[in-house]
C-alpha positions in Angstrom: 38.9 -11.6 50.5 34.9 -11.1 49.4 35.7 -8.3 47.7 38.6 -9.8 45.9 36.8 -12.5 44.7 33.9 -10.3 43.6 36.7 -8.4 41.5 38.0 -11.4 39.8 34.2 -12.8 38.8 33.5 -9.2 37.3 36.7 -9.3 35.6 36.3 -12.6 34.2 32.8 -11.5 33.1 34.1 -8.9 31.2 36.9 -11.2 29.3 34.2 -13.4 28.4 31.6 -11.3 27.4 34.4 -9.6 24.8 35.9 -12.1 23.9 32.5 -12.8 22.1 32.7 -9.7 20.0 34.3 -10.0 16.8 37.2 -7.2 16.5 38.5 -8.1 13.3 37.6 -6.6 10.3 36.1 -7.9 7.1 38.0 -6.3 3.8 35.5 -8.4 1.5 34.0 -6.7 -1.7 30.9 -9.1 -0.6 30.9 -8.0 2.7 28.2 -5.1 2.4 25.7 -3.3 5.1 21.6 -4.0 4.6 19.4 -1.3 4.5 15.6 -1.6 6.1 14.7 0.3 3.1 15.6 1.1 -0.6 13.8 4.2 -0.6 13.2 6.8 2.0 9.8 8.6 0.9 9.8 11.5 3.4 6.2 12.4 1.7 4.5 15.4 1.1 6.0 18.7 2.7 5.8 22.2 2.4 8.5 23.8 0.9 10.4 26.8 2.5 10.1 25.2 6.0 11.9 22.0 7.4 10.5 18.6 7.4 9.8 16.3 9.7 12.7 13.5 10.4 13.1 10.5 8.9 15.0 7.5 9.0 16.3 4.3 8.2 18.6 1.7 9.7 21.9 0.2 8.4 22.6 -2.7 9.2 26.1 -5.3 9.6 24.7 -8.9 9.3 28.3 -10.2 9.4 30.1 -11.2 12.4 33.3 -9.3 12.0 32.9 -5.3 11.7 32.0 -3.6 8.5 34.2 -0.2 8.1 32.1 2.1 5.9 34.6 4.4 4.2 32.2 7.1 3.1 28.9 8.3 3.7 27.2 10.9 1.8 24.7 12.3 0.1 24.6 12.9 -4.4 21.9 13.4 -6.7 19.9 16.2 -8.8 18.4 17.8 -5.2 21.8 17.3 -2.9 21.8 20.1 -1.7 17.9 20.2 -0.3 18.6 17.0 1.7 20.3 16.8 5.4 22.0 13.4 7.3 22.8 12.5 11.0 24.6 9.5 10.9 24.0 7.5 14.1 23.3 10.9 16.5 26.2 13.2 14.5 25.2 15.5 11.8 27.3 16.5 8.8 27.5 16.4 4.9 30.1 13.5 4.8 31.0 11.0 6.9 34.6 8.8 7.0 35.7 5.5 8.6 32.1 4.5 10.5 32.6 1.0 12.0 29.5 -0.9 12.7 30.3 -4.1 15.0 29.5 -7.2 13.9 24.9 -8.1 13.7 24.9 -4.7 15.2 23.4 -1.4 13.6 23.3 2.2 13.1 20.5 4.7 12.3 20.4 7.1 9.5 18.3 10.4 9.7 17.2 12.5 7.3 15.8 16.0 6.8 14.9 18.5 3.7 14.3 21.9 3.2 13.0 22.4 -0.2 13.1 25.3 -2.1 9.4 26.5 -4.0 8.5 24.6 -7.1 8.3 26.7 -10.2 4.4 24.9 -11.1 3.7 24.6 -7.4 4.8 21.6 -6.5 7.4 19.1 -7.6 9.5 15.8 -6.8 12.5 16.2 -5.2 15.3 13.4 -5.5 18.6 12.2 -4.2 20.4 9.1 -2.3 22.6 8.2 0.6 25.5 6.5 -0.3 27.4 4.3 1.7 31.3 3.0 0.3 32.1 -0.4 1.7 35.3 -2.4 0.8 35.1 -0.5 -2.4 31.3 -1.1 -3.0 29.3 2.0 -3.5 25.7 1.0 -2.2 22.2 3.6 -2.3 18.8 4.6 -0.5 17.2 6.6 -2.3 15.6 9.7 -0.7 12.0 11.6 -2.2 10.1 14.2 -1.3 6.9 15.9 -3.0 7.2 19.9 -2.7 3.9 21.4 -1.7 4.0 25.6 -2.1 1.7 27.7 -0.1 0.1 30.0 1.0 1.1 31.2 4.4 -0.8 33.2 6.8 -0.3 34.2 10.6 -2.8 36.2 12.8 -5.3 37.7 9.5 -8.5 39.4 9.8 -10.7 39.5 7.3 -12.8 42.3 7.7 -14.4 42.9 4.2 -15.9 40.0 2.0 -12.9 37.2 0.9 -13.2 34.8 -1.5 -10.0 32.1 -1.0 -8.5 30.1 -3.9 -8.1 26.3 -4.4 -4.5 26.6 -6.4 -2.5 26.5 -3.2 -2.6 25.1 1.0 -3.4 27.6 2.9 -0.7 27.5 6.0 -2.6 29.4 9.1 -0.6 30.7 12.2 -2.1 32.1 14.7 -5.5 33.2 14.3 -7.5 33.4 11.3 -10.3 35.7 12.0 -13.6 37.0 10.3 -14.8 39.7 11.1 -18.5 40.7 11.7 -20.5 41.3 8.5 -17.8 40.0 6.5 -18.0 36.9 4.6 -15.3 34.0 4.4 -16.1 31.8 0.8 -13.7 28.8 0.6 -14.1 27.5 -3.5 -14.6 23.8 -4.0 -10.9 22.1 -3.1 -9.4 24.8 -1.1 -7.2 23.1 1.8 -6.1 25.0 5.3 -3.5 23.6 7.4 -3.5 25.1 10.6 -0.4 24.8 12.4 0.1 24.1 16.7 -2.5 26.5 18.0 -4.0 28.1 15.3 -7.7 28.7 15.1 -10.7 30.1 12.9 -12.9 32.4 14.3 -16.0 33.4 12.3 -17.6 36.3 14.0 -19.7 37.1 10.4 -20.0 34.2 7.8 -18.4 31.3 6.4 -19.2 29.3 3.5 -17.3 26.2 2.2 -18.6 25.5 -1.5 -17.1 21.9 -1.4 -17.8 18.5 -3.9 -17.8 15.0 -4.1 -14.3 15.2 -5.8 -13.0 18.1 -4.4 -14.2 18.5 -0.7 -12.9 22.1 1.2 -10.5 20.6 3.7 -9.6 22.2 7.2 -6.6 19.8 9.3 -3.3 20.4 10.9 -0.3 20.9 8.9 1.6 17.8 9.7 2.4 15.2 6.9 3.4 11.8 6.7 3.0 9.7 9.5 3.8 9.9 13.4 5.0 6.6 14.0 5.4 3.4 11.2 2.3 3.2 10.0 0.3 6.1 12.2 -0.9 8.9 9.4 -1.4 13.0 11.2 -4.6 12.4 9.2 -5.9 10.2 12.3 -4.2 12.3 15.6 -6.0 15.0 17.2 -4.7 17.8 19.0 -2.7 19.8 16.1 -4.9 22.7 15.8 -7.6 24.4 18.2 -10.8 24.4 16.3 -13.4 26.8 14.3 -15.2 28.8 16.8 -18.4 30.4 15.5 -19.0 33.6 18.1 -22.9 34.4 18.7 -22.6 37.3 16.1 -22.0 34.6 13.0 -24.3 33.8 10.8 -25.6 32.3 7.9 -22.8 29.9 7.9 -23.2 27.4 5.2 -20.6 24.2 4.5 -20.9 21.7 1.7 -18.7 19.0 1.8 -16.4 20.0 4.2 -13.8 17.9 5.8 -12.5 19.3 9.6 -9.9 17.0 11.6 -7.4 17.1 13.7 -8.5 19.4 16.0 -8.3 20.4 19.9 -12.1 21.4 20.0 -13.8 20.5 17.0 -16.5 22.7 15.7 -17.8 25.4 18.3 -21.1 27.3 17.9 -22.0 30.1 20.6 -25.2 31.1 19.9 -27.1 34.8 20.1 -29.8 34.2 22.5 -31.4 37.0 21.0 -31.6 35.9 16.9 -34.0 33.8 15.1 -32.8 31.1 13.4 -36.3 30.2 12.4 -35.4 30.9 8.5 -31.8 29.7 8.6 -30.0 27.7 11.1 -27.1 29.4 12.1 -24.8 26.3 10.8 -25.7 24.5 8.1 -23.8 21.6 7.0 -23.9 19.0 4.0 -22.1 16.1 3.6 -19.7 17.0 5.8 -17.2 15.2 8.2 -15.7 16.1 11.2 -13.5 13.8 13.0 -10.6 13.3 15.3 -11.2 15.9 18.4 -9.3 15.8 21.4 -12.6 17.2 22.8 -16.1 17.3 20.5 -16.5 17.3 17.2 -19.3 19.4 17.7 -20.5 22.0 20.9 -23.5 24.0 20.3 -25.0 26.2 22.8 -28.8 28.3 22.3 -27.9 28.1 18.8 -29.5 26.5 15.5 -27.5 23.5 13.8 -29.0 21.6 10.2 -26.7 18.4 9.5 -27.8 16.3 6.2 -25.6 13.2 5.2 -22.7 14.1 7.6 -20.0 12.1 9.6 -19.2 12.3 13.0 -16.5 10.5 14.4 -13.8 10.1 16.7 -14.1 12.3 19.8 -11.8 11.8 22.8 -14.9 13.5 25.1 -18.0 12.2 23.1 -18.9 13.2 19.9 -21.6 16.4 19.8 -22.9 18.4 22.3 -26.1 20.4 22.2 -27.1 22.8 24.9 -30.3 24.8 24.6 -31.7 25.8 20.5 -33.2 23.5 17.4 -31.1 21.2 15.6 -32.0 18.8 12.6 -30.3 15.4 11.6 -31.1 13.9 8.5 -29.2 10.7 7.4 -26.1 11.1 9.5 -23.7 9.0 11.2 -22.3 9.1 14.7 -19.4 6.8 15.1 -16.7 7.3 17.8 -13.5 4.9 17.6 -11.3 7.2 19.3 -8.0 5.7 19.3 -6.0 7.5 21.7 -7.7 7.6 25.0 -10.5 6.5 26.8 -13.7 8.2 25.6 -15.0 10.5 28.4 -19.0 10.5 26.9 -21.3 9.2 25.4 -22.0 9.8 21.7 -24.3 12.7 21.6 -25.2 14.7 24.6 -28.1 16.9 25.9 -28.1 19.5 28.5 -31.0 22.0 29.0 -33.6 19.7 28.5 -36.8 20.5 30.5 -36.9 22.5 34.1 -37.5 19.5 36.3 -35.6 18.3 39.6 -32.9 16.2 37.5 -30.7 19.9 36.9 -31.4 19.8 33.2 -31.9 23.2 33.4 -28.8 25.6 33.2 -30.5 28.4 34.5 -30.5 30.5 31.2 -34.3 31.4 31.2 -33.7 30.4 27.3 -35.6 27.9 25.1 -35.1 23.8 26.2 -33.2 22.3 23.4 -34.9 20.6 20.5 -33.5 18.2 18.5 -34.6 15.3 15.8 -32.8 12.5 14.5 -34.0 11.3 11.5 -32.8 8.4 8.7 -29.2 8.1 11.0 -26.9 5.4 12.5 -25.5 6.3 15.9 -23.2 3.2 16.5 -19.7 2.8 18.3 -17.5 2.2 21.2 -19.0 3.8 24.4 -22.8 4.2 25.1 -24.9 6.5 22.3 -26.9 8.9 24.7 -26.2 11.0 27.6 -29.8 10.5 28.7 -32.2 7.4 28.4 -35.3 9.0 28.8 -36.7 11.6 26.6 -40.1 12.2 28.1 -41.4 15.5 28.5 -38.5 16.9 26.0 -37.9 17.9 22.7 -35.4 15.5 21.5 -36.6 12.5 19.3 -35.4 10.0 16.6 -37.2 8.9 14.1 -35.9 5.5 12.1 -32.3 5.5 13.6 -29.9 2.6 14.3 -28.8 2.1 17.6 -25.9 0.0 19.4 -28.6 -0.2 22.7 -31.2 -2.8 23.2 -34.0 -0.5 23.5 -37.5 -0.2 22.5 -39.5 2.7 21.2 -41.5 4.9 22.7 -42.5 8.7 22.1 -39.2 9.6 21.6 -37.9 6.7 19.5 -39.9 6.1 16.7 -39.4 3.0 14.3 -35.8 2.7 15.1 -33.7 -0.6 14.8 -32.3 -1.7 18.0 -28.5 -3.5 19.0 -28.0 -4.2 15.5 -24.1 -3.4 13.6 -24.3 -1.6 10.9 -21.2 -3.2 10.1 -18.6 -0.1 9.1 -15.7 -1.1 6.7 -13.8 0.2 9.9 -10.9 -1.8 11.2 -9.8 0.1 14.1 -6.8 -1.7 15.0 -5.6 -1.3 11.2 -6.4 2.8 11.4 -8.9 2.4 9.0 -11.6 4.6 9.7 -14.3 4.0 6.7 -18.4 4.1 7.9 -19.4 2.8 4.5 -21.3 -0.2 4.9 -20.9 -3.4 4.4 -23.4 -5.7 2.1 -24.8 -7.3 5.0 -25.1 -4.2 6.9 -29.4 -4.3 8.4 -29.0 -0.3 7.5 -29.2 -0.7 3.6 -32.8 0.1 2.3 -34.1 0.8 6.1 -34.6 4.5 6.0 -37.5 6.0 5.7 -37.6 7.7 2.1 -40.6 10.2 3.2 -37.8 11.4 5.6 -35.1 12.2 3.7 -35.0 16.1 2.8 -34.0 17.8 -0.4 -30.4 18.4 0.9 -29.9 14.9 1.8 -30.5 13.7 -2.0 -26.7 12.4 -2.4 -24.4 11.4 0.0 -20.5 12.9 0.1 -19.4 10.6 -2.5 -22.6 12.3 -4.5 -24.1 9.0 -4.9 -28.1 9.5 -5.3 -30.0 7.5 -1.7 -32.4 6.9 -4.5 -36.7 5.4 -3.7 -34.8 2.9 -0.7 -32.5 5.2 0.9 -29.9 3.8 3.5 -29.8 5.0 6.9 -26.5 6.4 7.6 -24.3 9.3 5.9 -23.3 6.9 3.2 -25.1 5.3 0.3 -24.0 1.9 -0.1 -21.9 0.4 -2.8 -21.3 -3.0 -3.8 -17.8 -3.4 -3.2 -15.3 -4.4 -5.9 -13.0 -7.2 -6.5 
């Protein structure tokens, strides 16, 4: 009896609950599916190579059921262009019934062939036939030829060119004694995995308006409004081995990486004449580890951005580093950050284990004319005494004070970044009412911290930070 009873209320839910759905349906000329878009930009993609999938939704906003007679795909570049239509794919599609206020999703693919003048547009549309009513999405995608490479060594000098991406499987290797020069503009995309080693020299010769650029080779964006150009983890890193050297980069531009930058250093060199990484006006951001590791080694940073470290931002272990007018700004997005900002190890040989035991130099280090402000604490140590590390006119995000270590630095004060992290913007520019305009100390800015990466001059009132600042426009 229970169980007949239980039968008759499940069957009586099921009557009712279709009963509710509209079978019938609707022949009218005015009857048409909505689309959540009129045009399907899939972005910028290599040619030769799939793309990423994209999609859109169709929806019925009538009650009875809309019967799409045909689906498919026409224009100039047809034939470049791929569909699934609601989890089946094919080139044309007949007799696809959407229920009443439900919906259906449309996904799309290209593979487009190599553009005669390197790159090009590439055009078509989905259309969808309804009660005799021929409806569009347009579909675009910008070609981008390259370059591809997959497991190179460079063993005698190699001067890249700027005219194409460079597409890097695998490892991309210089050898020792042989030099790696990367022209003002030149782009790598390293795919899942790939790395740079420099076991001799690299030298990016990048500009205000055409920066050397090393990322991962995704476009477009991961989710909605999520660019690559913000996710770590697509590519390992650029490893500098302890033979390197000499390694110069001017407005260079490294994301998206595993690791970051890595510097092993050669215990037995002298770096006293040049550092053994010398950077200007560069930016390295959004590590899934460091931006920066650097171990009995010799680093020079003028006007350069670090940012975005799941672990912390940079790590120095043991050598002599210099930082002039930089900034140190970790929003990491995707995890919990696992350090502080900037981190020492091999400090002095006391009982705190600060010393790893190497026999080497303690590590040295000045901060001079920079802003180290973000989420998470600045410092892996409070207390510098007895060591080589010091900052001279810095901003902090701590309420400290100075001492022999800190000297004429401005304490818990924002420098107030144009960063909005919740919108993904990620700009350390400052604001007007930002305490770090006019507060550096001019007699500490050097030669190669004249301009900033936008090549704006810091001029007689320099501003601490990486950036010069700008009155905004309207």
């Amino acid at each position: 009896m229970k169980h007949s009873i239980i039968l008759s209320l499940l069957t009586f839910f099921i009557l009712a609950v279709t009963s509710c759905i509209e079978d019938d349906y609707t022949s009218s000329p005015s009857d048409q599916p909505v689309f959540s878009t009129e045009l399907l930009d899939i972005g910028t993609v290599f040619t030769d190579e799939p793309t990423p999938t994209s999609r859109f939704i169709v929806h019925n906003p009538h009650s009875k059921q809309l019967s799409i007679s045909d689906i498919s795909v026409s224009g100039p570049d047809a034939a470049c262009f791929r569909i699934n239509v609601d989890g089946i794919s094919g080139e044309r599609f007949s007799a696809v019934d959407i229920r009443g206020k439900d919906s259906i999703f449309v996904f799309v693919e290209a593979t487009l062939p190599p553009a005669p003048a390197g790159s090009a547009d590439y055009n078509a549309s989905v259309d969808f036939t309804t009660n005799g009513v021929t409806k569009s999405v347009a579909i675009t995608a910008h070609g981008q030829n390259v370059t591809r490479l997959n497991d190179v060594l460079l063993d005698t000098d190699t001067r890249f060119s700027a005219d194409l991406p460079y597409q890097i499987y695998g490892t991309l290797e210089v050898a020792p004694e042989a030099t790696l020069t990367l022209p003002a503009g030149t782009t790598l995309c390293f795919h899942d995995k790939a790395m740079l080693v420099v076991r001799g020299t690299l030298i990016a010769e990048g500009t205000p308006d055409e920066p050397v650029t090393m990322a991962g080779d995704r476009t477009g964006n991961v989710v909605t409004d999520i660019s690559f150009d913000i996710m770590s983890r697509q590519w390992q890193g650029v490893f500098f081995t302890s033979t390197s050297k000499n390694n110069r980069l001017s407005h260079a531009n490294i994301r998206n990486t595993v690791q970051g930058v890595y510097i092993e250093g050669d215990p037995e060199a002298d770096y006293s004449d040049a550092p053994q990484l010398d950077m200007t006006n560069c930016r390295l951001r959004n590590s899934g580890d460091l931006v920066l590791e650097a171990y009995h080694t010799a680093v020079t940073a003028r006007g350069c951005e670090f940012a975005e470290g799941s672990q912390g931002l940079v790590y120095l272990q043991g050598g002599s580093h210099l930082f002039n007018h930089c900034t140190f700004a970790n929003y990491y997005l995707f995890t919990a950050l696992g350090g502080p900002a900037v981190q020492f190890a091999h400090l002095s040989p006391d009982e705190t284990g600060l010393d790893d035991g190497s026999g080497l130099p303690y590590t040295s280090a000045l901060f001079t004319n920079s802003i180290l402000y973000g989420n998470g604490s600045e410092l892996s140590h409070g207390d510098f005494a007895g060591t080589g590390i010091s900052f001279r006119r810095c901003l902090f995000k701590s309420n400290g004070e100075d001492d022999d270590n800190f000297i004429e630095c401005i304490w818990d004060e924002d420098p107030l970044y144009y960063t909005v992290r919740e919108e993904y913007i990620f700009d350390y520019r400052l604001r007007p009412e930002s305490p770090a305009i006019g507060a550096a100390d001019p007699a500490l800015t050097l030669p190669g911290s004249a301009v900033d990466g936008y090549g704006l001059p810091r001029g007689a009132a320099p501003d601490l930070g990486a950036y010069v600042f700008t009155p905004p426009t309207e």
